[in-house]
N, C-alpha and C positions, 0 to 999 in steps of 0.2 A: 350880440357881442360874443365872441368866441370865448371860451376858458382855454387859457394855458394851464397845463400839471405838470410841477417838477417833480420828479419820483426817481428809485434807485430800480432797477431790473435782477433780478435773480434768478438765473436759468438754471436748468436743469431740476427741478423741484419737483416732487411728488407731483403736484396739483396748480394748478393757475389759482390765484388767490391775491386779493388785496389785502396790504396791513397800514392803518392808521395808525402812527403813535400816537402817544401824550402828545408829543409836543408839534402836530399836526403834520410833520415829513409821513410819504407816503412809501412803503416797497411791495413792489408787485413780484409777488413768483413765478413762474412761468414752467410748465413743463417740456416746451421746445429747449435744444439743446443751444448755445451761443457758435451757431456755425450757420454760414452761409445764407446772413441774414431770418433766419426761422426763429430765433428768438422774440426779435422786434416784429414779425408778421405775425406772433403768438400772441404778442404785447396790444399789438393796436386790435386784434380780432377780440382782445378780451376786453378789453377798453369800453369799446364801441357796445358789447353785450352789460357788462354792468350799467354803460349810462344810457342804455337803450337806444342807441343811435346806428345806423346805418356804417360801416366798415368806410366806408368810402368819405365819410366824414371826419375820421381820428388820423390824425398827420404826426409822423416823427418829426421835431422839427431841428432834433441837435442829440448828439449821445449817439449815431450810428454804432460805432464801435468800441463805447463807453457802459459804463454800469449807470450812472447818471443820466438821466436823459430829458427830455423837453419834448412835451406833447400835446398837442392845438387837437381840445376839440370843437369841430365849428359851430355845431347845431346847440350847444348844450350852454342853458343861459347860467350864470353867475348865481342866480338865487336857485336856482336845483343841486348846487353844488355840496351844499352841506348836509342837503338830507338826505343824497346817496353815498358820503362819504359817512356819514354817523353810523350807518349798518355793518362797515368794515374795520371799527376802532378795536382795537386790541384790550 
């Protein structure tokens, strides 16, 4: 069963980085700039290395040209989800 992640994108940032809040929203920072698509191709290549998965597995699926976005990833079961998001809690 695939995870979907709702998450906010934040380009232009020192460093690619997860942050878990408190209240379990996700924002990714990203140090690609928000042009010509390089941010969201920064987004899913980092995606795919935090949840150990193959690039070709993590899908934008909505938020092209939003800060909000919606991201399938397919390989990555529902019960691995929390133990690699507890390493990036703020």
């Amino acid at each position: 069963m695939p995870v979907t992640l709702h998450l906010k994108a934040k380009p232009n940032s020192r460093q690619n980085q997860l942050l878990v809040a408190a209240d379990g929203s996700l924002t990714v920072r990203l140090k690609a700039p928000a042009q010509d698509g390089k941010a969201n191709a920064c987004l899913l290549a980092y995606l795919a290395e935090v949840f150990g998965v193959n690039k070709s597995s993590v899908e934008l699926l909505s938020g092209h040209t939003a800060p909000f976005k919606k991201v399938r990833l397919a390989t990555v079961e529902e019960a691995k989800l929390p133990a690699v998001l507890a390493q990036y809690k703020e």
